[in-house]
C-alpha positions in Angstrom: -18.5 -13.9 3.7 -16.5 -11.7 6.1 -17.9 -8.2 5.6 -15.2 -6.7 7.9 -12.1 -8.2 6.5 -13.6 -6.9 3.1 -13.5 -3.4 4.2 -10.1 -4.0 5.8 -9.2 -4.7 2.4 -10.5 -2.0 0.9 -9.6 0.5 3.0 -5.8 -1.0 2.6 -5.4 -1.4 -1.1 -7.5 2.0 -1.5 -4.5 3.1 0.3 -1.5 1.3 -1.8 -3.8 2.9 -4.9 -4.2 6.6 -3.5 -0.2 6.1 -3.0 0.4 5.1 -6.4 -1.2 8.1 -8.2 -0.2 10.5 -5.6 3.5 9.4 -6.5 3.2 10.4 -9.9 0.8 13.6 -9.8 2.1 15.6 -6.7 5.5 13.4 -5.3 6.8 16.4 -2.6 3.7 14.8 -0.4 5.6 11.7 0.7 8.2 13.4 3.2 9.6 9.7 3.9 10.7 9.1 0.3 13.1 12.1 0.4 14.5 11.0 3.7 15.0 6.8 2.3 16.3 8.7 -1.2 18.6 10.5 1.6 19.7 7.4 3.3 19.8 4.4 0.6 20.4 6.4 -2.7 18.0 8.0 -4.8 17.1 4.6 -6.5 17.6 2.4 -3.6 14.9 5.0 -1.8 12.5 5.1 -4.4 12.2 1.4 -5.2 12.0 0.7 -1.1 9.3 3.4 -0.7 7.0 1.7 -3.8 7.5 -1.6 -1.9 6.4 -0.5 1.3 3.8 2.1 0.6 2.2 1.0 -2.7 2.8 -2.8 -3.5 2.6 -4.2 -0.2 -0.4 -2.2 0.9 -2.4 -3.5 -2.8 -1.2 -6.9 -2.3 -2.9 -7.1 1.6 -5.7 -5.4 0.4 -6.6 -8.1 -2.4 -5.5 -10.9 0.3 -8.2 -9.9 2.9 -11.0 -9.1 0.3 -10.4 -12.7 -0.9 -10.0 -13.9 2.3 -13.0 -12.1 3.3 -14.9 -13.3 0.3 -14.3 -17.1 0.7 -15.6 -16.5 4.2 -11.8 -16.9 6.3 -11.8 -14.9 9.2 -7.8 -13.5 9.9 -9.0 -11.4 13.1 
């Protein structure tokens, strides 16, 4: 078991999770999401920002705590 990739993974998908419910109860807080809504189109924006700041981040996160649970080391 690799305690530290663990709380890698935590602290990552906490991340990707505080960014999902922070999207829908307060949205103004993510200044980038206006500027990509700006640049690619309100949809475009939007679906780019969920990639990169909520999917991707919850997807690591549960990688490394797995990773970290069957004992790989990725550091």
């Amino acid at each position: 078991m690799n305690l530290m990739l663990i709380a890698v993974g935590l602290v990552v998908a906490g991340f990707g999770a505080w960014s999902f419910v922070v999207r829908f109860s307060s949205p103004l807080v993510f200044g980038r999401l206006e500027a990509m809504q700006q640049k690619l189109g309100s949809a475009a924006g939007t679906v780019l920002h969920l990639v990169a700041f909520t999917l991707l981040p919850i997807a690591l996160g549960l990688f490394c705590i797995d990773a970290g649970i069957r004992g790989s080391s990725l550091f």
